[in-house]
mmJSON file of the N, C-alpha and C atoms, coordinates in Angstrom:
{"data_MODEL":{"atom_site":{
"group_PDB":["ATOM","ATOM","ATOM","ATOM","ATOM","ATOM","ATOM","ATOM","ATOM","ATOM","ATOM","ATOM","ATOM","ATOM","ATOM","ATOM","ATOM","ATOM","ATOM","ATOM","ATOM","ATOM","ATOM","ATOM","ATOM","ATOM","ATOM","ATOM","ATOM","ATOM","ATOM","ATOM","ATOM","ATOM","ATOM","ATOM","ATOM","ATOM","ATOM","ATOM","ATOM","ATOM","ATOM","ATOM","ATOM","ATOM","ATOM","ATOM","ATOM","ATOM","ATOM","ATOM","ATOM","ATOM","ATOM","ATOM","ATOM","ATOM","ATOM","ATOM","ATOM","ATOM","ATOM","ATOM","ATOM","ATOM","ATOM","ATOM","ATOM","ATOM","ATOM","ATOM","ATOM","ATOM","ATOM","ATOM","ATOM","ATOM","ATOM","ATOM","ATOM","ATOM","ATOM","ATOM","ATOM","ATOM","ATOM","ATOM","ATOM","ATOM","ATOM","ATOM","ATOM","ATOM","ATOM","ATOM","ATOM","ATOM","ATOM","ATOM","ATOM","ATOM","ATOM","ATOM","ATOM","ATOM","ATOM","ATOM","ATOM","ATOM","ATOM","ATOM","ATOM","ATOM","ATOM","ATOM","ATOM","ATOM","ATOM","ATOM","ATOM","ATOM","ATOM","ATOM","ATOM","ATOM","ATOM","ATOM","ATOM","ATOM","ATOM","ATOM","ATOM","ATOM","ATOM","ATOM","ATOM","ATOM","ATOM","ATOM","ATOM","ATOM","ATOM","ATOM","ATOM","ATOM","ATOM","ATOM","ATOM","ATOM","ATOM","ATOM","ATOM","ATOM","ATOM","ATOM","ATOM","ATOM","ATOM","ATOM","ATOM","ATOM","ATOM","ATOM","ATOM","ATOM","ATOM","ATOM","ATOM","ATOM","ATOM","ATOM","ATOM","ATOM","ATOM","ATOM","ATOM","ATOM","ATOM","ATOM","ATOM","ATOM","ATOM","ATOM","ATOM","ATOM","ATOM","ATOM","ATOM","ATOM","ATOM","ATOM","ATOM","ATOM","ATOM","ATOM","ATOM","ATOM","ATOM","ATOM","ATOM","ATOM","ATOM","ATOM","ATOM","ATOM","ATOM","ATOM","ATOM","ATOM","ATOM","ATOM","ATOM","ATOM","ATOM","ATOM","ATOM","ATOM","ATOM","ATOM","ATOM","ATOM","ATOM","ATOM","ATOM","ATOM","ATOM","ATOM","ATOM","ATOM","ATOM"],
"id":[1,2,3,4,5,6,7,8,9,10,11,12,13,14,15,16,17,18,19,20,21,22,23,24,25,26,27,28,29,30,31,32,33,34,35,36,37,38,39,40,41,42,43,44,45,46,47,48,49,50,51,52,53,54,55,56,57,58,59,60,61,62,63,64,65,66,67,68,69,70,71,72,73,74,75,76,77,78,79,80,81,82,83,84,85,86,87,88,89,90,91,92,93,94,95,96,97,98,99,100,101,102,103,104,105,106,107,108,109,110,111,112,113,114,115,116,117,118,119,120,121,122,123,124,125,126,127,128,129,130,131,132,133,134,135,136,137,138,139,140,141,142,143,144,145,146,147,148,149,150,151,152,153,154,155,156,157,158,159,160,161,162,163,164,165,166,167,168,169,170,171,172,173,174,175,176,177,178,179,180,181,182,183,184,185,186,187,188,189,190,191,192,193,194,195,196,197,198,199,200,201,202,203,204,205,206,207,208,209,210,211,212,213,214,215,216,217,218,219,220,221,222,223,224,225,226,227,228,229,230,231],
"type_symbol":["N","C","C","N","C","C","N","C","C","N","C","C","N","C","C","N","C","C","N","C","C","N","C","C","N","C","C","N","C","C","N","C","C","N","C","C","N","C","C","N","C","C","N","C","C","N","C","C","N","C","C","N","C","C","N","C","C","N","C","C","N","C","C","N","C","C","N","C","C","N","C","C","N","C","C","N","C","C","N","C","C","N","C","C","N","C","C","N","C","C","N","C","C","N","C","C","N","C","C","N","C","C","N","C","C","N","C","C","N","C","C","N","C","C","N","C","C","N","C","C","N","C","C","N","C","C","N","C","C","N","C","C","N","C","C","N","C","C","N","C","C","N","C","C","N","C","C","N","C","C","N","C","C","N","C","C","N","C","C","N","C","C","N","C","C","N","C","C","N","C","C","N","C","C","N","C","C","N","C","C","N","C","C","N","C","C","N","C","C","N","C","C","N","C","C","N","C","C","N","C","C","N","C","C","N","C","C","N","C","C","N","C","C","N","C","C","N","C","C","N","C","C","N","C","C","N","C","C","N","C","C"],
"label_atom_id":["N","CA","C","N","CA","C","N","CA","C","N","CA","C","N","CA","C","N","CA","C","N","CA","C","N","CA","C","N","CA","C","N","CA","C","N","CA","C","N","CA","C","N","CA","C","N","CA","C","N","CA","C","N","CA","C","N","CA","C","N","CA","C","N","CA","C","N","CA","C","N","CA","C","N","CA","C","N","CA","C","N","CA","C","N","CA","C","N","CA","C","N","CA","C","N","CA","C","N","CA","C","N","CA","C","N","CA","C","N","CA","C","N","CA","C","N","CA","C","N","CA","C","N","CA","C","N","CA","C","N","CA","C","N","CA","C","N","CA","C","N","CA","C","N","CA","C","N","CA","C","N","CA","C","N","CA","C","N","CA","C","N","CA","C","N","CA","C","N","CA","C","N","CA","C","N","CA","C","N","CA","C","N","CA","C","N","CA","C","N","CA","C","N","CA","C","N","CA","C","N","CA","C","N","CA","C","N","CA","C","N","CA","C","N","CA","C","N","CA","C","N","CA","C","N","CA","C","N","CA","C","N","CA","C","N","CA","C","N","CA","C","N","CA","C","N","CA","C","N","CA","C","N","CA","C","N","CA","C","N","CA","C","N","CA","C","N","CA","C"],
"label_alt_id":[null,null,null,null,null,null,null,null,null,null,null,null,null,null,null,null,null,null,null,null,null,null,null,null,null,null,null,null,null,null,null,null,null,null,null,null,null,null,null,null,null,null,null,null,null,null,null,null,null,null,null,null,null,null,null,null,null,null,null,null,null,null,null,null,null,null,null,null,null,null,null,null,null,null,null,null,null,null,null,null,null,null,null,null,null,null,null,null,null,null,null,null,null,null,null,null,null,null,null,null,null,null,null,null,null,null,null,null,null,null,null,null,null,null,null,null,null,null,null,null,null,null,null,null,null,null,null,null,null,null,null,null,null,null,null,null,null,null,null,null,null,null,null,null,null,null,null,null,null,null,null,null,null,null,null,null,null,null,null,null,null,null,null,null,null,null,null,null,null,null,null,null,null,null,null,null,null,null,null,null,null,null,null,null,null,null,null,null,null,null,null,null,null,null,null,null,null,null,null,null,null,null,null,null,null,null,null,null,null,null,null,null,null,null,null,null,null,null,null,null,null,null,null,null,null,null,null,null,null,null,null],
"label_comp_id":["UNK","UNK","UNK","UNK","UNK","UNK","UNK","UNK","UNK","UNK","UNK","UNK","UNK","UNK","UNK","UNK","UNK","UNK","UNK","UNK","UNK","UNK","UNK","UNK","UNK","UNK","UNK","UNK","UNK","UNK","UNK","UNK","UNK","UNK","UNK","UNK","UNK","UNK","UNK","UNK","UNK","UNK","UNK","UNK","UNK","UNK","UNK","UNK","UNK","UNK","UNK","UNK","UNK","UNK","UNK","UNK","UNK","UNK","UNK","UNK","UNK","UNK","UNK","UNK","UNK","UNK","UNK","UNK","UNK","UNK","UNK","UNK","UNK","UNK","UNK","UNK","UNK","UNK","UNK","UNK","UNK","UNK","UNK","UNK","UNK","UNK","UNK","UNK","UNK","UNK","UNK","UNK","UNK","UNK","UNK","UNK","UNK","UNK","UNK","UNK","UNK","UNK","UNK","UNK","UNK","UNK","UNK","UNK","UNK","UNK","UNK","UNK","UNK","UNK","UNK","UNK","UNK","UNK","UNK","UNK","UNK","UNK","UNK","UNK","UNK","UNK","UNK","UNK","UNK","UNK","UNK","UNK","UNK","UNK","UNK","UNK","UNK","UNK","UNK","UNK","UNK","UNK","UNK","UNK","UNK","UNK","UNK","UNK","UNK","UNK","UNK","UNK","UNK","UNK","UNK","UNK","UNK","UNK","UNK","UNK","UNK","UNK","UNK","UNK","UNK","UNK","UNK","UNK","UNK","UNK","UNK","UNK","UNK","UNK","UNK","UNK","UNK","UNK","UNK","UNK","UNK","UNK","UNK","UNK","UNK","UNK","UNK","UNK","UNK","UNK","UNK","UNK","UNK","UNK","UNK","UNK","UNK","UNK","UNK","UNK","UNK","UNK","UNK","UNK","UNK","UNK","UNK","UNK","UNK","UNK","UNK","UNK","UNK","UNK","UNK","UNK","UNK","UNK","UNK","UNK","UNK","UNK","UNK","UNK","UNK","UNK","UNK","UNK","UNK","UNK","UNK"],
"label_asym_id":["A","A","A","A","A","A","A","A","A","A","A","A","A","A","A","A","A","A","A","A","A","A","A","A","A","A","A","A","A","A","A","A","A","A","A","A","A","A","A","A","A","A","A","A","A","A","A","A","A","A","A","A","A","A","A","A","A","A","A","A","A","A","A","A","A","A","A","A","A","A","A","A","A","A","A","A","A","A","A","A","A","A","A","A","A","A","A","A","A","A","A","A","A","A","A","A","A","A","A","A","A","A","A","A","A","A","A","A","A","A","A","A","A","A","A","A","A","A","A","A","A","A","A","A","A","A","A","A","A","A","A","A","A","A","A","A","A","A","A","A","A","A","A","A","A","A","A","A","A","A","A","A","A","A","A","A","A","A","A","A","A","A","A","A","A","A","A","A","A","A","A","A","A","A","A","A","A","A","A","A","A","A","A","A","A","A","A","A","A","A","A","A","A","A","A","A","A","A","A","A","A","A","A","A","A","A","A","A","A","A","A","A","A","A","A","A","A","A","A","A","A","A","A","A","A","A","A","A","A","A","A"],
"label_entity_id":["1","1","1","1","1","1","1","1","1","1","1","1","1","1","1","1","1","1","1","1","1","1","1","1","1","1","1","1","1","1","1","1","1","1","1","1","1","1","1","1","1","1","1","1","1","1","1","1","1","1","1","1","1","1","1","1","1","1","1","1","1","1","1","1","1","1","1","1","1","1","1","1","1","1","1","1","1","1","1","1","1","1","1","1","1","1","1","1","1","1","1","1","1","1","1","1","1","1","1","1","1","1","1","1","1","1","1","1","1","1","1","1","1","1","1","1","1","1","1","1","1","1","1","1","1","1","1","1","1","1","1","1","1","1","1","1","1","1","1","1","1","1","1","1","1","1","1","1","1","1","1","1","1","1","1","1","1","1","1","1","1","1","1","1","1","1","1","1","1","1","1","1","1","1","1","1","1","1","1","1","1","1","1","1","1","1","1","1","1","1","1","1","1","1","1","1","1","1","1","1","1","1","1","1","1","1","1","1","1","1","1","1","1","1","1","1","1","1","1","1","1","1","1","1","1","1","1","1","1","1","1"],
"label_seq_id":[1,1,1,2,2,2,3,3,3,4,4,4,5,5,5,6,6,6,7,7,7,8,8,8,9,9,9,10,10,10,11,11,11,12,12,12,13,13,13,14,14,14,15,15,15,16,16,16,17,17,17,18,18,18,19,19,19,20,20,20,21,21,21,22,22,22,23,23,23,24,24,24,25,25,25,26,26,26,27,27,27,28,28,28,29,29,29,30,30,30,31,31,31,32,32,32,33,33,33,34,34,34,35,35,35,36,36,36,37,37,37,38,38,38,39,39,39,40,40,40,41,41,41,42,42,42,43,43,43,44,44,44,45,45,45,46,46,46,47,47,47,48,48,48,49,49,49,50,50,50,51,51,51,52,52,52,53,53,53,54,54,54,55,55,55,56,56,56,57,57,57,58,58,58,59,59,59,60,60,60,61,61,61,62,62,62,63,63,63,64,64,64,65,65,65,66,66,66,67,67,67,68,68,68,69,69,69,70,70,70,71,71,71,72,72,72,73,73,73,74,74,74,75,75,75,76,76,76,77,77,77],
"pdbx_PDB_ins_code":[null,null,null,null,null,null,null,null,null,null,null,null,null,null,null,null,null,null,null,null,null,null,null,null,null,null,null,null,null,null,null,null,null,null,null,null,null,null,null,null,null,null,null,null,null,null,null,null,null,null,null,null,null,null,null,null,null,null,null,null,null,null,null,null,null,null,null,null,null,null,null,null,null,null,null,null,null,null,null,null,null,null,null,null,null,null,null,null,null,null,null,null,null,null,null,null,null,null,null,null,null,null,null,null,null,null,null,null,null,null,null,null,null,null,null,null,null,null,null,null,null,null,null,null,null,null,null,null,null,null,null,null,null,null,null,null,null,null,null,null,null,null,null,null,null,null,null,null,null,null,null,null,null,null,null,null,null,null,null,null,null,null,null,null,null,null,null,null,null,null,null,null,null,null,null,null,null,null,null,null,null,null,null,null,null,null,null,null,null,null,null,null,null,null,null,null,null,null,null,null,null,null,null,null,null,null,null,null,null,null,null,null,null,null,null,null,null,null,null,null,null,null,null,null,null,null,null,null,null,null,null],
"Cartn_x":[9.486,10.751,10.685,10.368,9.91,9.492,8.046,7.426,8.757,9.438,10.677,11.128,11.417,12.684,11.984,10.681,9.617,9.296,9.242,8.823,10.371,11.403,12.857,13.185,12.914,13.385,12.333,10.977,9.776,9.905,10.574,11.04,12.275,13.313,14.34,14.237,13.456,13.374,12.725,12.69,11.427,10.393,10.407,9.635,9.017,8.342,7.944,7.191,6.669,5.971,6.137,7.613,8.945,9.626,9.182,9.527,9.178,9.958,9.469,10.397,9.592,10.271,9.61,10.823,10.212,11.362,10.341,11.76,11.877,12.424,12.75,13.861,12.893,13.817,15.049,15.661,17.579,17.145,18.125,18.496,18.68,19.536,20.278,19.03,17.715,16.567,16.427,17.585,17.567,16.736,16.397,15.702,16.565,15.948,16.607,16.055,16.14,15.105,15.977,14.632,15.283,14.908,15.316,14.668,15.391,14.319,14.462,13.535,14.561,14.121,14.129,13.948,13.979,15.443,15.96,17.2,17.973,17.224,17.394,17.379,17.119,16.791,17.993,18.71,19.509,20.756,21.204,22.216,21.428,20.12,19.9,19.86,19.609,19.358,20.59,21.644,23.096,24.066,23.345,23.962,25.897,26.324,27.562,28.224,29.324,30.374,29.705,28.047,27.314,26.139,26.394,26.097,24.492,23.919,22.634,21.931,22.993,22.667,23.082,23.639,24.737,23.594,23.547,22.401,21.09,20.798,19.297,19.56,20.414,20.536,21.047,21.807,21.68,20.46,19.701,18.222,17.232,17.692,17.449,17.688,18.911,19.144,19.115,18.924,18.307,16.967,15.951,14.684,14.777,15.642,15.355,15.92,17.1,17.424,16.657,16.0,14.895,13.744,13.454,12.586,13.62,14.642,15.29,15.405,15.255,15.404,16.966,17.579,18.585,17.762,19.073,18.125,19.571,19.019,19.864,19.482,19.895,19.78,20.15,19.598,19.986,19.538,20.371,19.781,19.909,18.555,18.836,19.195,19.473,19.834,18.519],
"Cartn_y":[28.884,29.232,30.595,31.937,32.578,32.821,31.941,31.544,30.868,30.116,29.779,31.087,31.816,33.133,33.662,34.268,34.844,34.845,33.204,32.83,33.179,32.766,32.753,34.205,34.82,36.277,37.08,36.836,37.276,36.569,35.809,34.849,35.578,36.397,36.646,38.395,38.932,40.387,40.736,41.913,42.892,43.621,43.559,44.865,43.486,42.432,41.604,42.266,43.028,44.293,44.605,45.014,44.995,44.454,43.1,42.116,41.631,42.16,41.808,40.771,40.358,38.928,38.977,39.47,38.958,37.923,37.717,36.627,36.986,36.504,36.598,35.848,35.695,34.624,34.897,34.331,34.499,33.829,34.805,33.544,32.704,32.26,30.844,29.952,30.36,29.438,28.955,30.047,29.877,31.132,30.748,31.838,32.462,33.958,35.005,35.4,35.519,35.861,37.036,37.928,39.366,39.364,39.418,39.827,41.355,42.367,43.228,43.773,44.249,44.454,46.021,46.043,47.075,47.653,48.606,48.823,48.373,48.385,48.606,46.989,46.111,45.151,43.848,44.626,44.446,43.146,43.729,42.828,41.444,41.443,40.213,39.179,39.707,38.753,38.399,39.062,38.804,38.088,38.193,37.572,37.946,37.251,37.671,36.952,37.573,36.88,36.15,36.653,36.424,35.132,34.299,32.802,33.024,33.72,33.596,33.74,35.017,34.898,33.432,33.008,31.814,30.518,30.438,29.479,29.813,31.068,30.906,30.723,31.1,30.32,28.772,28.085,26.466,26.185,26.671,26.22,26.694,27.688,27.63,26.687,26.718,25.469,24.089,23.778,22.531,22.314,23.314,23.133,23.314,24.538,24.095,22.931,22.522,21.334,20.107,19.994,18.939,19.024,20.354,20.868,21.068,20.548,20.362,21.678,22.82,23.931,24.436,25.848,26.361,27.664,28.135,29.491,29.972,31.621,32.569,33.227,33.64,34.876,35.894,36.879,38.286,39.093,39.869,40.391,41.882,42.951,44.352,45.083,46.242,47.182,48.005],
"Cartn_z":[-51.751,-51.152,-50.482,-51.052,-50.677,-48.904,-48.917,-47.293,-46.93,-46.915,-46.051,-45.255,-46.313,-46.191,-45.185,-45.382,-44.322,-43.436,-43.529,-41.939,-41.104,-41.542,-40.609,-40.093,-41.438,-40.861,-39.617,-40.368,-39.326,-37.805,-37.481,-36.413,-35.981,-36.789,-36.002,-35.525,-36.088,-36.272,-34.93,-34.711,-33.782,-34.196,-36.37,-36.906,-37.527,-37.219,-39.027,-40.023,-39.399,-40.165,-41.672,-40.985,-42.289,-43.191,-42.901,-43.726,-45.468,-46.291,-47.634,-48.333,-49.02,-49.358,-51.072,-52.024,-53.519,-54.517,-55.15,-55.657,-57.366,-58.163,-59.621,-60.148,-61.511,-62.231,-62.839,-62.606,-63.542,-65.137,-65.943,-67.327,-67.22,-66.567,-66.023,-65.92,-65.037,-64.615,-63.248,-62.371,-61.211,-60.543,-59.484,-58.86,-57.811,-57.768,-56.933,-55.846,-54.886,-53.257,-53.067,-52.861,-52.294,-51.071,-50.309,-48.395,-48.156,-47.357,-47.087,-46.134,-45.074,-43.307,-42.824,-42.182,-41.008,-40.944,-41.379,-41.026,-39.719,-38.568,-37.089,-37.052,-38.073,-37.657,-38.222,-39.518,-40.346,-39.646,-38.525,-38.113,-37.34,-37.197,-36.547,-38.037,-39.154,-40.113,-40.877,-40.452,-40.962,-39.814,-38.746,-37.128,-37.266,-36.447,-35.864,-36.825,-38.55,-38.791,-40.148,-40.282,-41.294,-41.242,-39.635,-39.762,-40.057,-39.501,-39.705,-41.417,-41.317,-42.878,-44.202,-43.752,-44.285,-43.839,-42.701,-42.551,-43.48,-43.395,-44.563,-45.796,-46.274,-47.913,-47.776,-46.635,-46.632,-46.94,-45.873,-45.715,-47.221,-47.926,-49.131,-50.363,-49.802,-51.45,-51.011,-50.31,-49.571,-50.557,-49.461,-50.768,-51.938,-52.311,-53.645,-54.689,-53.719,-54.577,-54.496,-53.61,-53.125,-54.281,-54.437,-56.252,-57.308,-57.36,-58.682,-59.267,-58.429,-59.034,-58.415,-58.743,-57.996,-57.141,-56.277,-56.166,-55.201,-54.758,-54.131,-53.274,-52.096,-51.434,-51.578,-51.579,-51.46,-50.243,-49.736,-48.416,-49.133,-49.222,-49.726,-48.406,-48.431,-47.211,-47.466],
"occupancy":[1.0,1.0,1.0,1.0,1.0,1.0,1.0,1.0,1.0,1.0,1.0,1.0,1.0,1.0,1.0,1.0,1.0,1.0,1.0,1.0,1.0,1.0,1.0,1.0,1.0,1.0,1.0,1.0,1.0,1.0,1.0,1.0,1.0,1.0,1.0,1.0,1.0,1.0,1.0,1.0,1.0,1.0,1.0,1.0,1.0,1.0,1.0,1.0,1.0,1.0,1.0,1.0,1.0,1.0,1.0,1.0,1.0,1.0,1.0,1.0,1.0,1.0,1.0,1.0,1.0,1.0,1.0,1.0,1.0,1.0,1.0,1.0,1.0,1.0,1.0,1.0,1.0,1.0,1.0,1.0,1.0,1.0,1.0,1.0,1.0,1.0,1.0,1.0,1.0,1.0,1.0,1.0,1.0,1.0,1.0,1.0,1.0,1.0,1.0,1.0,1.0,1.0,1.0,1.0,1.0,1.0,1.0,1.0,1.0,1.0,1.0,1.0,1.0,1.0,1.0,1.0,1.0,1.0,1.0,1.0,1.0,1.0,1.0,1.0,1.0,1.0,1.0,1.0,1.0,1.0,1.0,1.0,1.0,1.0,1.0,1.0,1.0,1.0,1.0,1.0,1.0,1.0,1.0,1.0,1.0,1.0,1.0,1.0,1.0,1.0,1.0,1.0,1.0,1.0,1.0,1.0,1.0,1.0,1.0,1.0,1.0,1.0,1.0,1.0,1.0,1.0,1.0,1.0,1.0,1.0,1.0,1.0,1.0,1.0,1.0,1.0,1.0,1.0,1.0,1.0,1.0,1.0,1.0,1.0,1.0,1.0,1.0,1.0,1.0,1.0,1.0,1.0,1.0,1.0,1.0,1.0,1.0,1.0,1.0,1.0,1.0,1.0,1.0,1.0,1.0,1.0,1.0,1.0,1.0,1.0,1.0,1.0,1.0,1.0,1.0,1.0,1.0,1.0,1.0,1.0,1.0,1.0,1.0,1.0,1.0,1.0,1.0,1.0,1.0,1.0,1.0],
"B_iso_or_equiv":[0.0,0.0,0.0,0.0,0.0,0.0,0.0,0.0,0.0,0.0,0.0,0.0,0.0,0.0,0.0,0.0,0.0,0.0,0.0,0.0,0.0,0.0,0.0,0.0,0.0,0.0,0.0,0.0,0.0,0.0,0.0,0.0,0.0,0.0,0.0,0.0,0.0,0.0,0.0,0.0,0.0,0.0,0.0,0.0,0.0,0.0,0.0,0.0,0.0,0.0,0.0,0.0,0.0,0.0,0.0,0.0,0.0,0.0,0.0,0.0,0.0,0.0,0.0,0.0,0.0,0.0,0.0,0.0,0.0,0.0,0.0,0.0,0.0,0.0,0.0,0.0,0.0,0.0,0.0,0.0,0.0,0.0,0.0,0.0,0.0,0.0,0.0,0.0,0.0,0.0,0.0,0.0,0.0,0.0,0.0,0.0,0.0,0.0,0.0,0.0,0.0,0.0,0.0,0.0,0.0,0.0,0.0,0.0,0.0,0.0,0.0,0.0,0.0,0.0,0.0,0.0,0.0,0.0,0.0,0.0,0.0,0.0,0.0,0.0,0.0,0.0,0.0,0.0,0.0,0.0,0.0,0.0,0.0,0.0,0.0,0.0,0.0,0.0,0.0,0.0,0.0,0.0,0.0,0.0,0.0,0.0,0.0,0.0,0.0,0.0,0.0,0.0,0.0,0.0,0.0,0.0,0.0,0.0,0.0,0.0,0.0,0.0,0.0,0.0,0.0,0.0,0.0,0.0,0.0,0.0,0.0,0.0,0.0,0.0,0.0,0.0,0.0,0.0,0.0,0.0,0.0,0.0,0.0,0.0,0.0,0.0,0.0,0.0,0.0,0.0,0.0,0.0,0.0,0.0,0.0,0.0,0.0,0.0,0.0,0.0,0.0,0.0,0.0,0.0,0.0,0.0,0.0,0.0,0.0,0.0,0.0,0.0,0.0,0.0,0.0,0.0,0.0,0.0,0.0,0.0,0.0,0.0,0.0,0.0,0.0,0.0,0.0,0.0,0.0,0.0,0.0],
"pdbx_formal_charge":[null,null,null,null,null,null,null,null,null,null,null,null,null,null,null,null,null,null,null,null,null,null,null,null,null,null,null,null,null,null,null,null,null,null,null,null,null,null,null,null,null,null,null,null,null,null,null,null,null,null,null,null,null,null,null,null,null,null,null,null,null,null,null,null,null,null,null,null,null,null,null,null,null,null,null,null,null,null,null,null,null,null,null,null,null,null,null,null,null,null,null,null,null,null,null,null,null,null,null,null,null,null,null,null,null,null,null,null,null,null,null,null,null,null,null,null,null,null,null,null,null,null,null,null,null,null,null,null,null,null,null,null,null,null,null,null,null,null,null,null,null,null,null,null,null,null,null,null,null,null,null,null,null,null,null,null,null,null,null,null,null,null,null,null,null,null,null,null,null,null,null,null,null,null,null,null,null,null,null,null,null,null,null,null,null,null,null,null,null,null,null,null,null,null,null,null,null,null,null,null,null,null,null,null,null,null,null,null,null,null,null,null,null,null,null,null,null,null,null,null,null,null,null,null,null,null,null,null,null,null,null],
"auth_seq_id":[1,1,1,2,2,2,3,3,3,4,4,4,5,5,5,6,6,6,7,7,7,8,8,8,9,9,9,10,10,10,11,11,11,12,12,12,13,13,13,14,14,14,15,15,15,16,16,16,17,17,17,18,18,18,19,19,19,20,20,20,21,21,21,22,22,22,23,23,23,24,24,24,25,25,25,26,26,26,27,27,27,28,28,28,29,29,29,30,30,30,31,31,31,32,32,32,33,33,33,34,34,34,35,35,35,36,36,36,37,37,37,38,38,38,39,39,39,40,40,40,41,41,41,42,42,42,43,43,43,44,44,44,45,45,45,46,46,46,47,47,47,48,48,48,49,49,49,50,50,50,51,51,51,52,52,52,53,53,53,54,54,54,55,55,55,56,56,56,57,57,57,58,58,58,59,59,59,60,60,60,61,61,61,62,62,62,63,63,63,64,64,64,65,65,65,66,66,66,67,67,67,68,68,68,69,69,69,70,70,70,71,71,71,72,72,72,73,73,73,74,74,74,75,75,75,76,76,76,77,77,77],
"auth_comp_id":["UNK","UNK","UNK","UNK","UNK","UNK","UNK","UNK","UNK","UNK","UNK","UNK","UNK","UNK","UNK","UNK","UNK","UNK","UNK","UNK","UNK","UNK","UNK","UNK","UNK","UNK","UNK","UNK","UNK","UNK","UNK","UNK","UNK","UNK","UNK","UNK","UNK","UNK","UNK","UNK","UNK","UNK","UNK","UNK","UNK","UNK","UNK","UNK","UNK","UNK","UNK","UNK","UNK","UNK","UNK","UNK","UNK","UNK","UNK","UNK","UNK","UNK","UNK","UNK","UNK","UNK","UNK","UNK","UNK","UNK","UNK","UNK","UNK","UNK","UNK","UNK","UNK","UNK","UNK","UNK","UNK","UNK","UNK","UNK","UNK","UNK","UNK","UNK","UNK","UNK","UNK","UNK","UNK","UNK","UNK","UNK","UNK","UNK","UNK","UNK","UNK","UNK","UNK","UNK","UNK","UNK","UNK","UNK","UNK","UNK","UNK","UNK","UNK","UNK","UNK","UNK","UNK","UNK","UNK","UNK","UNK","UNK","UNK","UNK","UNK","UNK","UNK","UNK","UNK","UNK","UNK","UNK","UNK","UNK","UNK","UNK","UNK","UNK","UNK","UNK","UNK","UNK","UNK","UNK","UNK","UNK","UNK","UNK","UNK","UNK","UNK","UNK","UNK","UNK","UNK","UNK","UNK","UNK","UNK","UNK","UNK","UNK","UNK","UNK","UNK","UNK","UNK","UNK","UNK","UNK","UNK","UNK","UNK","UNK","UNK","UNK","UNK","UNK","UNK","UNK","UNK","UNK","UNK","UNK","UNK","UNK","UNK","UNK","UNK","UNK","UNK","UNK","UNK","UNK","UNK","UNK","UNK","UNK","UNK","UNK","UNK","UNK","UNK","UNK","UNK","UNK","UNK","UNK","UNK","UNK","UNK","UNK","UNK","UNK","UNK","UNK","UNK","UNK","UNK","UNK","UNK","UNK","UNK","UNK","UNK","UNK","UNK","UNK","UNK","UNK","UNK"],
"auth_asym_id":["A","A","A","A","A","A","A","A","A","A","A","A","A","A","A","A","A","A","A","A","A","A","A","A","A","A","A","A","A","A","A","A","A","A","A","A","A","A","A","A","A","A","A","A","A","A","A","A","A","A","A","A","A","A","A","A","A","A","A","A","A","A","A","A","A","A","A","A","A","A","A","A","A","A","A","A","A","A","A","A","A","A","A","A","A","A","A","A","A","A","A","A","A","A","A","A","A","A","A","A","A","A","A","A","A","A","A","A","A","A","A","A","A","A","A","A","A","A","A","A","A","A","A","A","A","A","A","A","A","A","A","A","A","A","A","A","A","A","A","A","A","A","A","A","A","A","A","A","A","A","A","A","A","A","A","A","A","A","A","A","A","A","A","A","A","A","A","A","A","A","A","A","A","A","A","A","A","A","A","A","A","A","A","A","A","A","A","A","A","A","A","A","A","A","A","A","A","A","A","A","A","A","A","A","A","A","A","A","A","A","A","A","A","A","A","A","A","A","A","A","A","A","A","A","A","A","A","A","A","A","A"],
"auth_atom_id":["N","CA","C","N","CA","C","N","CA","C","N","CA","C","N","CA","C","N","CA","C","N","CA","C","N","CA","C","N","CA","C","N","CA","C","N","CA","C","N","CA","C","N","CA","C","N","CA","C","N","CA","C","N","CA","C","N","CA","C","N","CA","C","N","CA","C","N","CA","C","N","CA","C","N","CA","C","N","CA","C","N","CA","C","N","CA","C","N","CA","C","N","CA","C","N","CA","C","N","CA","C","N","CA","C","N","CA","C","N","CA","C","N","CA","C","N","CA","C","N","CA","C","N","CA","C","N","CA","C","N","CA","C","N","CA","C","N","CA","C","N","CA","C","N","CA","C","N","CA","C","N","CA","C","N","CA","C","N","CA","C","N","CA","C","N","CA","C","N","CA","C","N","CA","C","N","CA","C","N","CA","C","N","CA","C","N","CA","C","N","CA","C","N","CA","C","N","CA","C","N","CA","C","N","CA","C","N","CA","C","N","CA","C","N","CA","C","N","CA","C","N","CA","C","N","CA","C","N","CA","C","N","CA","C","N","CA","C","N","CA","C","N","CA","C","N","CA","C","N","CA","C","N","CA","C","N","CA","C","N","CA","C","N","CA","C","N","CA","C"],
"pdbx_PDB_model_num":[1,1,1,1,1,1,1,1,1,1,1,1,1,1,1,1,1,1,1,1,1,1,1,1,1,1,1,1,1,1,1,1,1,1,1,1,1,1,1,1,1,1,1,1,1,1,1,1,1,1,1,1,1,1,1,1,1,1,1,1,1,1,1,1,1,1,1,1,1,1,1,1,1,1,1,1,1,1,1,1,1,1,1,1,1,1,1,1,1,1,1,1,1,1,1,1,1,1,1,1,1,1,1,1,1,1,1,1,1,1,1,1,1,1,1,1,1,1,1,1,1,1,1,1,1,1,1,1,1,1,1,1,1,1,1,1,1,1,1,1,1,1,1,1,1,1,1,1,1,1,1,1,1,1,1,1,1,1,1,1,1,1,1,1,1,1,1,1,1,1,1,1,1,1,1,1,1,1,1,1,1,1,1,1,1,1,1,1,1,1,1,1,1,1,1,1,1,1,1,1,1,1,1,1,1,1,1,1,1,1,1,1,1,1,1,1,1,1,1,1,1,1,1,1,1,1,1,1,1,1,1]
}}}
């Protein structure tokens, strides 16, 4: 899940450079995705009104419900 997050953001950015992507487990048994960018780069991965950001966690729990797992986005600043 992780490489999902990576590839989308490294696709929307100008720095991929910058791009870190870690994940961690919840109590619960769901997983947590941290993505964290380029400051300068910040509003392309949140797009206009949040959609972009909103679209990558669809596209997250898609897979992971497809693996019977849960999971989350987090976008750090």
């Amino acid at each position: 899940m992780e490489e999902l997050i990576a590839f989308i953001a490294k696709s929307l950015v100008e720095k991929p450079e910058s791009v870190t992507v870690s994940s961690e487990e919840k109590e619960d048994g769901s997983t947590l995705i941290k993505l964290s960018v380029d400051p300068g780069d910040m509003g392309r991965i949140i797009g206009k009104e949040g959609r972009t950001a909103k679209a990558m966690r669809t596209l997250l729990n898609a897979k992971a419900t497809r693996e019977g797992r849960r999971s989350s986005l987090q976008i750090l600043e």
